[in-house]
Biopython code that builds the backbone (N, CA, C, O; Angstrom):
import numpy as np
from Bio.PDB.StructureBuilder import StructureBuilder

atoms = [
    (1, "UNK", "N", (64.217, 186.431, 79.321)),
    (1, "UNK", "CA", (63.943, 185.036, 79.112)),
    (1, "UNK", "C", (65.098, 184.168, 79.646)),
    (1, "UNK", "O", (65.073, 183.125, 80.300)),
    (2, "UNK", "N", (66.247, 185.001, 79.116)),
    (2, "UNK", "CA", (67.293, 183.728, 79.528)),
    (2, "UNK", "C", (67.665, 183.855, 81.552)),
    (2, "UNK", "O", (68.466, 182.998, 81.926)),
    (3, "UNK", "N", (67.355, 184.417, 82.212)),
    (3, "UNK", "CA", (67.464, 184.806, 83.157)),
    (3, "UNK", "C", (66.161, 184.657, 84.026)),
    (3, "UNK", "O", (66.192, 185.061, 85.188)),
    (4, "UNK", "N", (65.065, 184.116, 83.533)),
    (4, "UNK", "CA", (64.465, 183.328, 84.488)),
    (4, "UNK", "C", (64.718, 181.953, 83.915)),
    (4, "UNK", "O", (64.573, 180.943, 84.603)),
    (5, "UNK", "N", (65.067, 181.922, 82.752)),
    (5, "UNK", "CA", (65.538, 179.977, 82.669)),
    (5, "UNK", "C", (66.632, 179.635, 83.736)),
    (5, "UNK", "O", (66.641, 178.535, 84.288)),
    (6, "UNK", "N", (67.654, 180.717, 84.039)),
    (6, "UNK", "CA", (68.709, 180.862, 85.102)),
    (6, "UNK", "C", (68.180, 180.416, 86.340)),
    (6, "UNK", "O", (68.486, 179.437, 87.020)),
    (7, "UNK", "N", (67.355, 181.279, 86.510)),
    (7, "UNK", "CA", (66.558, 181.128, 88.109)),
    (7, "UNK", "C", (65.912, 179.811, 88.290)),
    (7, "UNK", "O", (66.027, 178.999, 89.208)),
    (8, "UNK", "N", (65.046, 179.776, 86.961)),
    (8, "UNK", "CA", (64.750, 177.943, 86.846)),
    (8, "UNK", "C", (65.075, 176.980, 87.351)),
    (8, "UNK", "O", (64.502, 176.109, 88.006)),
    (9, "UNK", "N", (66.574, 177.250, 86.844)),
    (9, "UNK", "CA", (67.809, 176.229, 87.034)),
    (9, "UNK", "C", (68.024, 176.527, 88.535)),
    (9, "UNK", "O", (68.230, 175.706, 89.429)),
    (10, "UNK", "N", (67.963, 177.427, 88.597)),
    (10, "UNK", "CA", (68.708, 177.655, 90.396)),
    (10, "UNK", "C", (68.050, 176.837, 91.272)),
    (10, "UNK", "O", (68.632, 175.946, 91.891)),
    (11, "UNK", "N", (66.388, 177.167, 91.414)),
    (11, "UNK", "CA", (65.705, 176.703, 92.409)),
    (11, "UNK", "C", (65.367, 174.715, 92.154)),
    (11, "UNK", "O", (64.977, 173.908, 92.999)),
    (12, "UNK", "N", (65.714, 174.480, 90.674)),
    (12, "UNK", "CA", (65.355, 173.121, 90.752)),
    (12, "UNK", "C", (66.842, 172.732, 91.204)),
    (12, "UNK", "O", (67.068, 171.670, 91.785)),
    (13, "UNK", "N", (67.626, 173.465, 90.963)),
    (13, "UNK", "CA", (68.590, 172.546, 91.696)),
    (13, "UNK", "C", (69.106, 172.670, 92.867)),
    (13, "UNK", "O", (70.192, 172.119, 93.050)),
    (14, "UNK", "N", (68.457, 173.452, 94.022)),
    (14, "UNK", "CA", (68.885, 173.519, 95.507)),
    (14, "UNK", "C", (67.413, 173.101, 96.300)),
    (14, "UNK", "O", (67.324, 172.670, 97.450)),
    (15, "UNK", "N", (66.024, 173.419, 95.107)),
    (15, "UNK", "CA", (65.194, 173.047, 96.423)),
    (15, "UNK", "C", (64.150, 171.747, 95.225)),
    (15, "UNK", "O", (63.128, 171.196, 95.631)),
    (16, "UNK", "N", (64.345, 171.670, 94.751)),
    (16, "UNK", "CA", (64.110, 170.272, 93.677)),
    (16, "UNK", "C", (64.328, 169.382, 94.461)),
    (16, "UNK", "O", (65.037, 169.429, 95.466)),
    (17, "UNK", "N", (63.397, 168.037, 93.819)),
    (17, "UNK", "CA", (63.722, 166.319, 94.221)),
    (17, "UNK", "C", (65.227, 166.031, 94.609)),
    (17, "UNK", "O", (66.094, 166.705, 94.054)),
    (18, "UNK", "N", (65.523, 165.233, 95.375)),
    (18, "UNK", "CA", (66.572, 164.196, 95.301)),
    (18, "UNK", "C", (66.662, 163.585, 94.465)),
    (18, "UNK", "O", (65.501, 163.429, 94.088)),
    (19, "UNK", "N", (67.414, 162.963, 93.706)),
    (19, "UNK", "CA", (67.692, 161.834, 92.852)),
    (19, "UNK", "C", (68.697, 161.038, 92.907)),
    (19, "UNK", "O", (68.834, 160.132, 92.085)),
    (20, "UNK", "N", (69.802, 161.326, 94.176)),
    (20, "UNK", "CA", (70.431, 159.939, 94.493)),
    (20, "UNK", "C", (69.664, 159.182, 95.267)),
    (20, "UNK", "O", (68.774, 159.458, 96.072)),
    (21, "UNK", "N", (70.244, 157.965, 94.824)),
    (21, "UNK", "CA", (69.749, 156.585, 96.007)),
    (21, "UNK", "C", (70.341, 156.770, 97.308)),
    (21, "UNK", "O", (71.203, 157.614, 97.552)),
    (22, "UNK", "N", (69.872, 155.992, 98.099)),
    (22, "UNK", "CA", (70.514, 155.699, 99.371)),
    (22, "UNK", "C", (71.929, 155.000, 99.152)),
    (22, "UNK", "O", (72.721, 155.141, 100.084)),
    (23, "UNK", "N", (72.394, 154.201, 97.949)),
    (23, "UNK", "CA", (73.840, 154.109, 98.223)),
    (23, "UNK", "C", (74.660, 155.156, 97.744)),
    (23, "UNK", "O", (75.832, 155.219, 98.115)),
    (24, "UNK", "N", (73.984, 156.330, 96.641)),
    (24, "UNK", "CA", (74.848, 157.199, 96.377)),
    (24, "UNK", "C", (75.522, 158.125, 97.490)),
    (24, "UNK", "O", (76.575, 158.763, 97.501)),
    (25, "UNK", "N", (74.393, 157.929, 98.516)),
    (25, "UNK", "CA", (74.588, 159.545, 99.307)),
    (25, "UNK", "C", (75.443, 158.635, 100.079)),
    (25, "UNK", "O", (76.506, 159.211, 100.313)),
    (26, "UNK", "N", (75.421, 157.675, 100.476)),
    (26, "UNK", "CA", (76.784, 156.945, 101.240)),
    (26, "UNK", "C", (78.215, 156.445, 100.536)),
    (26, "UNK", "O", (79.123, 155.764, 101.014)),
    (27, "UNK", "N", (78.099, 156.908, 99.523)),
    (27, "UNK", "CA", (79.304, 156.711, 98.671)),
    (27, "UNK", "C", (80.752, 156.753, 99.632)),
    (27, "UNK", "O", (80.581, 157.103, 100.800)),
    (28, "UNK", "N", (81.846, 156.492, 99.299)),
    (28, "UNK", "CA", (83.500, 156.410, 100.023)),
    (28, "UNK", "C", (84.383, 157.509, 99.322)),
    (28, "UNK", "O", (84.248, 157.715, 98.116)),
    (29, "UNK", "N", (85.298, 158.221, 100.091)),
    (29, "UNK", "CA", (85.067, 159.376, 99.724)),
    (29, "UNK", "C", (86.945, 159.131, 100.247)),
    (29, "UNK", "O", (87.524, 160.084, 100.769)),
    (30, "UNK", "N", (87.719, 157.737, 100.009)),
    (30, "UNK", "CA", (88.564, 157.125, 99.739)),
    (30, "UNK", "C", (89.576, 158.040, 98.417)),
    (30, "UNK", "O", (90.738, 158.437, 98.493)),
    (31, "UNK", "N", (88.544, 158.150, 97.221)),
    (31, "UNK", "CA", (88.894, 157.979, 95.844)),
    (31, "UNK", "C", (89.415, 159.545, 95.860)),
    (31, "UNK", "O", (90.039, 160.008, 94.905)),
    (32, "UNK", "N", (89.102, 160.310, 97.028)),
    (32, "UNK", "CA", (89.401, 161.671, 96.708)),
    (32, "UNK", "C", (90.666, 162.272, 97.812)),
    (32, "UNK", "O", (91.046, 163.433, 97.963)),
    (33, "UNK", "N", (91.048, 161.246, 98.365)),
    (33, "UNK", "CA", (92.113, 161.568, 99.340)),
    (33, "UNK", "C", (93.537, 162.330, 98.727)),
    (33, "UNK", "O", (94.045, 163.432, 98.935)),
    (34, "UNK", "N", (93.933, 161.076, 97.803)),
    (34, "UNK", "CA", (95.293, 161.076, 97.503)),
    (34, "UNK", "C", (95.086, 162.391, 95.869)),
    (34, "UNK", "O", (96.093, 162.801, 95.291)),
    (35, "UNK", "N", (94.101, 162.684, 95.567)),
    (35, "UNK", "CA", (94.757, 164.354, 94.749)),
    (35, "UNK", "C", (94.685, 165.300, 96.167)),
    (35, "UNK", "O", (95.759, 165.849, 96.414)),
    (36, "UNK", "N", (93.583, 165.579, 97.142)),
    (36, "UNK", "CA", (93.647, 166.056, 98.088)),
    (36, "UNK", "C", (95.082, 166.531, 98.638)),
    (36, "UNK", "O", (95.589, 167.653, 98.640)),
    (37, "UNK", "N", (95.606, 165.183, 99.148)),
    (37, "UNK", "CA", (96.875, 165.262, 99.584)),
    (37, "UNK", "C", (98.000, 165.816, 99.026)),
    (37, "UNK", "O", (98.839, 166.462, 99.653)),
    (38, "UNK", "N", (98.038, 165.446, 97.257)),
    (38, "UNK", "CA", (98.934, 166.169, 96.315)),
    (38, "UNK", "C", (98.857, 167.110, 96.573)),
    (38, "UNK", "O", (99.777, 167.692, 97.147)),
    (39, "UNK", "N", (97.552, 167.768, 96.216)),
    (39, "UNK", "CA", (97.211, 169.735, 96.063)),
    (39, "UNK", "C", (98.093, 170.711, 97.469)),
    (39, "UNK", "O", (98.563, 171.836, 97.639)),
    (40, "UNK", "N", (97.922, 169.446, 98.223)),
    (40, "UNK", "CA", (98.220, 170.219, 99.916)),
    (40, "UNK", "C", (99.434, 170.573, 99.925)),
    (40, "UNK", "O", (99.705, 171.716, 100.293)),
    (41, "UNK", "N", (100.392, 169.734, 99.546)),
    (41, "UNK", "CA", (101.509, 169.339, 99.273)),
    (41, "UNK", "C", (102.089, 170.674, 97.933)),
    (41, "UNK", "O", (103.081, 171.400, 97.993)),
    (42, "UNK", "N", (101.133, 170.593, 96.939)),
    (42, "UNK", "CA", (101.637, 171.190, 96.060)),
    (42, "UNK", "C", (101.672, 173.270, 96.669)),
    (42, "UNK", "O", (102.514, 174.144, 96.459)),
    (43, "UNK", "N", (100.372, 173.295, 97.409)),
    (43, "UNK", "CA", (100.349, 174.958, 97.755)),
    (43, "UNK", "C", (101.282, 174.733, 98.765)),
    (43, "UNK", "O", (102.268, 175.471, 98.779)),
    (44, "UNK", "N", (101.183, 173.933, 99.547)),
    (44, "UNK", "CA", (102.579, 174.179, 100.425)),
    (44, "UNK", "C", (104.142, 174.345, 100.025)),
    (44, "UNK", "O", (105.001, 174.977, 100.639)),
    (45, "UNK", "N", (104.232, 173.824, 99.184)),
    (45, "UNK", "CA", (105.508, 173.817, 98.472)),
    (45, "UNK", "C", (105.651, 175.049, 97.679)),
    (45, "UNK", "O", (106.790, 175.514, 97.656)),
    (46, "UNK", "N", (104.684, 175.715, 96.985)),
    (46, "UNK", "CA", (104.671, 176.851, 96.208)),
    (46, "UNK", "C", (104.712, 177.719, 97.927)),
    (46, "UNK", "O", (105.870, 178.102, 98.095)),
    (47, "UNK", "N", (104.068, 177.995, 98.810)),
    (47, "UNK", "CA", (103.963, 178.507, 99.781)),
    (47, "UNK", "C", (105.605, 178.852, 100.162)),
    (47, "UNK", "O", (106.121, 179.969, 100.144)),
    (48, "UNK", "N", (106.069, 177.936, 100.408)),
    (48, "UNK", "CA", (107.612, 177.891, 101.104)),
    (48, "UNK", "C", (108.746, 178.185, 100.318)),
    (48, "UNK", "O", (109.776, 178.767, 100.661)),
    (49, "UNK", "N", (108.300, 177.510, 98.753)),
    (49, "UNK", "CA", (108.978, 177.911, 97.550)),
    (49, "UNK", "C", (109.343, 179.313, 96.940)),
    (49, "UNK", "O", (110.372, 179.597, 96.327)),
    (50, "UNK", "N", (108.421, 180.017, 97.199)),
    (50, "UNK", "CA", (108.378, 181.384, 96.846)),
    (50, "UNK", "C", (109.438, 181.977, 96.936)),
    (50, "UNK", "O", (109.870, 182.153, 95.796)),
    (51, "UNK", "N", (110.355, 182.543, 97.972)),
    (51, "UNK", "CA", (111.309, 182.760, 97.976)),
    (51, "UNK", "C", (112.595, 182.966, 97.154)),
    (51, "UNK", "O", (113.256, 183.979, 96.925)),
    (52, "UNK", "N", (112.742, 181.628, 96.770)),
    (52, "UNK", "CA", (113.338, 181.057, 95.612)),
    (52, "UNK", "C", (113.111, 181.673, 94.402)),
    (52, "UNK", "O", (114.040, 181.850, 93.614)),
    (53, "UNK", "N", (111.833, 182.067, 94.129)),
    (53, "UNK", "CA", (111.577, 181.944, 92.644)),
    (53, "UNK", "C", (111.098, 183.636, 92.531)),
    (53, "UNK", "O", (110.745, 184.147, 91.469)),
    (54, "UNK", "N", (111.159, 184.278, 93.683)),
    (54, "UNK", "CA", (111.344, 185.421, 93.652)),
    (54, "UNK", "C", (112.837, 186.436, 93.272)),
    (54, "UNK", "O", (112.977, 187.659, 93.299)),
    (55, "UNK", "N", (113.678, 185.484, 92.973)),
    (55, "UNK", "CA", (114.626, 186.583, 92.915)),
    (55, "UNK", "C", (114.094, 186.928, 91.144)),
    (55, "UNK", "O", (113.644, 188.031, 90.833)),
    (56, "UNK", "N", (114.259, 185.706, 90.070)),
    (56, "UNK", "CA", (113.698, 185.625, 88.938)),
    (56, "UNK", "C", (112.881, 186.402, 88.525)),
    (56, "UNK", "O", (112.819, 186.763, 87.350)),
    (57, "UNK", "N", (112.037, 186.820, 89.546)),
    (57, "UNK", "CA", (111.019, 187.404, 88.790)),
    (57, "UNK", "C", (110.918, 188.722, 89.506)),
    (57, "UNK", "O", (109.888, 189.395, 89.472)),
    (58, "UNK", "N", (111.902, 189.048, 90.093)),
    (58, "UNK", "CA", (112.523, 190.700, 90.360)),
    (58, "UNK", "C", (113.068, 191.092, 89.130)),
    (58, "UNK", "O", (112.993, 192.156, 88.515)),
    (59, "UNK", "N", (113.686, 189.926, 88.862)),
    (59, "UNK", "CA", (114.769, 190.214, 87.353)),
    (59, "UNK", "C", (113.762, 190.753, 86.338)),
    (59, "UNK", "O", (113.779, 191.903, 85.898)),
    (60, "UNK", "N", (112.882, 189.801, 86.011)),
    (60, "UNK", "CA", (111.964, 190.074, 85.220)),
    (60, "UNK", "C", (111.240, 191.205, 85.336)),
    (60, "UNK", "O", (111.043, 191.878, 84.324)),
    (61, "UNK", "N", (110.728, 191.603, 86.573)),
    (61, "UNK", "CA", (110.037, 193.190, 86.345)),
    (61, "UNK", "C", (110.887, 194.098, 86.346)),
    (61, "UNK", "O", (110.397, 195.210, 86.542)),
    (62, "UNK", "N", (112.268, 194.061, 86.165)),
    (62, "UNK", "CA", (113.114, 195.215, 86.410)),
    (62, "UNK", "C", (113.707, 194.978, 84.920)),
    (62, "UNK", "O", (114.430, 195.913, 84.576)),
    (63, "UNK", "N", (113.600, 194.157, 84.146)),
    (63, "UNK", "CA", (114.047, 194.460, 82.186)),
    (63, "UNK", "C", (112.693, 195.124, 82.200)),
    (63, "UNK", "O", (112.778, 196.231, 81.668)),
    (64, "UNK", "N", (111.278, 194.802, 82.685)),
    (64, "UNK", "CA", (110.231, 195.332, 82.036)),
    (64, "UNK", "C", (110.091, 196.301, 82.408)),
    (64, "UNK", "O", (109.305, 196.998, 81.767)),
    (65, "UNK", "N", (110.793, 196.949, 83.713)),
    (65, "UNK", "CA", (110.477, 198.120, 83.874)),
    (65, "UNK", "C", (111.698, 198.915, 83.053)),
    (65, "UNK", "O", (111.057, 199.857, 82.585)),
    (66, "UNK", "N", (112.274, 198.991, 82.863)),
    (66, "UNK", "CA", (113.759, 199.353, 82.308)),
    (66, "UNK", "C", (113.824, 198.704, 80.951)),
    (66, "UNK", "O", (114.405, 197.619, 80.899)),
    (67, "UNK", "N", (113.421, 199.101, 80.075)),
    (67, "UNK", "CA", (113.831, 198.721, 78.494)),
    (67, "UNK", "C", (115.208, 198.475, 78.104)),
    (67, "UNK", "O", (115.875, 197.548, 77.644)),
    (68, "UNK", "N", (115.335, 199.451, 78.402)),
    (68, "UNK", "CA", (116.933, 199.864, 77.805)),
    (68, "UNK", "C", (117.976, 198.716, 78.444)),
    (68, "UNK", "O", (118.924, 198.453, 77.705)),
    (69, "UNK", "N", (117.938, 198.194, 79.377)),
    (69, "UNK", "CA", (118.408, 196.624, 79.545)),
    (69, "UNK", "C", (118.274, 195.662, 77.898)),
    (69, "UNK", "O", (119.138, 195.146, 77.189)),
    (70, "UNK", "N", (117.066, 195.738, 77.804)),
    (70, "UNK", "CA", (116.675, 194.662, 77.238)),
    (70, "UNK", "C", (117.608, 194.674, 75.674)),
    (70, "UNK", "O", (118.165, 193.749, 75.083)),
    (71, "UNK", "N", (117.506, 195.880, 75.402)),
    (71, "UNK", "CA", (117.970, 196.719, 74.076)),
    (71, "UNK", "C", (119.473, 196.688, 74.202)),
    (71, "UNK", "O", (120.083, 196.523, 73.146)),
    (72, "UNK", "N", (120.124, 196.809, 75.229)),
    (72, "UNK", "CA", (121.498, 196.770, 74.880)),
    (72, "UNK", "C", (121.775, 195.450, 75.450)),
    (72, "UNK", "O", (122.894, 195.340, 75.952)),
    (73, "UNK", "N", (120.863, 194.226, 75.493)),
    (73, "UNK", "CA", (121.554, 193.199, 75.508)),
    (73, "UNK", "C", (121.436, 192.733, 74.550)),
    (73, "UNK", "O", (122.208, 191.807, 74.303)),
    (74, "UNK", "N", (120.321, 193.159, 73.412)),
    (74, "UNK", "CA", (120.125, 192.343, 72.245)),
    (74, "UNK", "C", (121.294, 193.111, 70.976)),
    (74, "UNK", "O", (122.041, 192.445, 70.258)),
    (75, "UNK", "N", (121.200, 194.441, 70.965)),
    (75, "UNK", "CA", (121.808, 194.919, 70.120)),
    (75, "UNK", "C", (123.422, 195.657, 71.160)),
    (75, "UNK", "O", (123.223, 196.865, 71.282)),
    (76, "UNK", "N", (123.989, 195.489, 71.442)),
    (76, "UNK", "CA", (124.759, 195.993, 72.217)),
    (76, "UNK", "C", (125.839, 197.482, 71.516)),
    (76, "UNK", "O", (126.477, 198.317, 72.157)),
    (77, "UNK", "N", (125.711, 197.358, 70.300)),
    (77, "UNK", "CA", (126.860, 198.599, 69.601)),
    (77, "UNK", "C", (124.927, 199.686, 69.807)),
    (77, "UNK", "O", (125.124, 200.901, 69.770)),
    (78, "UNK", "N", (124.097, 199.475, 69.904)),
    (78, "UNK", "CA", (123.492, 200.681, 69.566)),
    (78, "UNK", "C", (122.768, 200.603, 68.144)),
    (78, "UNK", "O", (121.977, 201.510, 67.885)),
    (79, "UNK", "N", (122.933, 199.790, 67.387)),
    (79, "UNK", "CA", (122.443, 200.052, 65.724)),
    (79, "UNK", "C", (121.344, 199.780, 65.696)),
    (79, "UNK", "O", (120.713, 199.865, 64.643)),
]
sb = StructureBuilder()
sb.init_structure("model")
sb.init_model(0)
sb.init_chain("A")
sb.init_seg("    ")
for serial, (resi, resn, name, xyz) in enumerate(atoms, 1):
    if name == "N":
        sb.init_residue(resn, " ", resi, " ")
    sb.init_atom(name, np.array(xyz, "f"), 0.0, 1.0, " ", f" {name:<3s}", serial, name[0])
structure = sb.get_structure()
């Protein structure tokens, strides 16, 4: 049942009516530039960034791989 209500849904919504107007489908497409531009900006920066933020997280898989780091920095006599 719930899986042809799925399919239902599928076909009314790719081969179903239109229901924008003629000014929707011409809408300005202005309003979506500037996150656009952020995001670009932002994977690029993580892109180039990486480097950087790789030494950190060498560190980090090497206490997790290696316990015994972790243990003699917290308790250091052993007790």
């Amino acid at each position: 049942m719930v899986l042809y209500s799925v399919i239902k849904i599928f076909i009314n919504g790719f081969w179903g009516e239109n229901q924008l107007t003629v000014e929707d489908e011409k809408m300005s497409t202005k309003g979506t530039l500037l996150p656009s531009a952020i995001l670009t900006v932002i994977v690029i920066g993580m892109g180039l960034g990486a480097e950087f933020v790789n030494v950190y997280i060498m560190e980090a898989a090497e206490v997790i791989n290696n316990p015994s780091l972790y243990i003699d920095a917290v308790m250091p006599n052993g007790e």
